[in-house]
C-alpha positions, -999 to +999 in steps of 0.1 A: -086+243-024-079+241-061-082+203-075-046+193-078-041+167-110-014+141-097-002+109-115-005+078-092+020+059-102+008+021-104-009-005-122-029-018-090-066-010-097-072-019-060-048+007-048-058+030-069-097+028-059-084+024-023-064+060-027-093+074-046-120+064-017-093+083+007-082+116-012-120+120-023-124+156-043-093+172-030-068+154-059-078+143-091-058+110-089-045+096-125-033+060-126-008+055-152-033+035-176-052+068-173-020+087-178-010+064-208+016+050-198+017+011-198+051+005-183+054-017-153+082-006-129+104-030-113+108-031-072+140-040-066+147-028-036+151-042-001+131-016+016+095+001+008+114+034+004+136+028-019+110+008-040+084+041-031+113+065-045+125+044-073+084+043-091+078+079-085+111+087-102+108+065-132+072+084-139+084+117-132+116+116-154+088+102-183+064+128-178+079+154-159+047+158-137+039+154-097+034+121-090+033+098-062+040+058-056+036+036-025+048+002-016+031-016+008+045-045+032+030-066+059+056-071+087+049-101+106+071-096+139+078-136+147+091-142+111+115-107+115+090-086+101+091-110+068+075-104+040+079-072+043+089-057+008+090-090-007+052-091+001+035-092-033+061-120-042+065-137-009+056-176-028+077-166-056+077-137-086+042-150-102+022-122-071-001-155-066-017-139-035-033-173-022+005-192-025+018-159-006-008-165+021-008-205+023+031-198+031+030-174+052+005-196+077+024-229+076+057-203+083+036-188+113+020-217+123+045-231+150+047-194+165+026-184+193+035-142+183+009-132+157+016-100+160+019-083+129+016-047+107+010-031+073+033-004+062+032+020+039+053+044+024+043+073-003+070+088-025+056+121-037+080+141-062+061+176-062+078+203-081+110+182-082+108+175-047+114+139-031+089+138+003+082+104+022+054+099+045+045+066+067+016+049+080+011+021+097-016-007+108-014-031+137-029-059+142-028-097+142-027-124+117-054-150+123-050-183+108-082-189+092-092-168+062-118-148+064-137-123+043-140-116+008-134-079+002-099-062-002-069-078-016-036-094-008-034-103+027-063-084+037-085-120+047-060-127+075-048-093+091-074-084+119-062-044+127-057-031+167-097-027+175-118-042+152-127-081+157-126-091+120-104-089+087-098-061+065-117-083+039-149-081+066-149-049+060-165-022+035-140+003+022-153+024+046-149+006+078-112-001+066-100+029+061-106+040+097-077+018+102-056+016+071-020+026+066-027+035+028-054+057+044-025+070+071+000+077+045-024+094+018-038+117+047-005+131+055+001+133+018-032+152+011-019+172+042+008+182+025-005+196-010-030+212+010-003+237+024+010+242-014-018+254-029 
């Protein structure tokens, strides 16, 4: 398979060296710092596809290259799936990822469900082309941090089959269960049937 150069289009380093640990040597993955461009792209959107679309679009009508965006959301089922796409911003629009969590326990902690999942949803515009793929991660919220690896919610989201957070875990462990690591491996999939 030939390399395939694609623009990844955030400012996250952690997705982006979560995507990178996934795709390995089958894309050469650009971030748009990489790529030059230092434009961050609003989500407005009330769903994770419409955000997905709406980032991928903005970087391919400025560079007119493949590109692909995700948004991310964890869906807590007792607070109807809330945060959902309002994850990164859930205490408010400073992304203060410790407010985000300290809410989201005292709003789950009269609620016996803690059932919960991460979502994910990759935009990919290849040759002009709009395709979405999904993955998703089960699992339960647990209300005691724990862990200090990962990001965002990861110290209180224990997946379906493993006994301890995504922040327990090496990059390694957590991608056996992650929904980045669901989406992107439908997405490498895919460009593996272009080339």
């Amino acid at each position: 398979m030939t390399r395939i150069e694609i623009i990844f289009a955030t400012n996250n380093s952690n997705k982006v060296k979560e995507i990178k640990s996934v795709v390995g040597e089958q894309l050469n993955v650009i971030s748009l710092q990489e790529a030059g461009i230092n434009q961050d792209i609003p989500e407005p959107h009330d769903s994770l596809e419409a955000n997905a679309s709406e980032k991928s679009a903005v970087i391919h009508a400025i560079t007119g290259k493949n590109c692909f965006s995700e948004d991310t959301g964890l869906e807590v089922f007792a607070l109807n799936k809330a945060p959902g796409v309002k994850s990164a911003r859930y205490a408010g629009d400073h992304r203060d990822f410790q407010a985000n969590i300290d809410l989201l326990l005292k709003n789950l902690a009269a609620e016996t469900n803690k059932i919960a999942q991460f979502r994910t949803i990759i935009s990919l515009i290849w040759q002009g082309n709009e395709y979405l793929f999904e993955g998703i991660c089960k699992g339960i919220i647990t209300m005691e941090q724990k862990g200090s690896e990962g990001f965002g919610y990861d110290s209180i989201f224990i997946p379906e089959g493993a006994n301890k957070t995504f922040a327990e875990m090496s990059m390694e462990e957590k991608n056996k269960y992650s929904h980045r690591k669901k989406a992107t491996t439908q997405l490498i999939d895919f460009l593996k049937k272009q080339i």
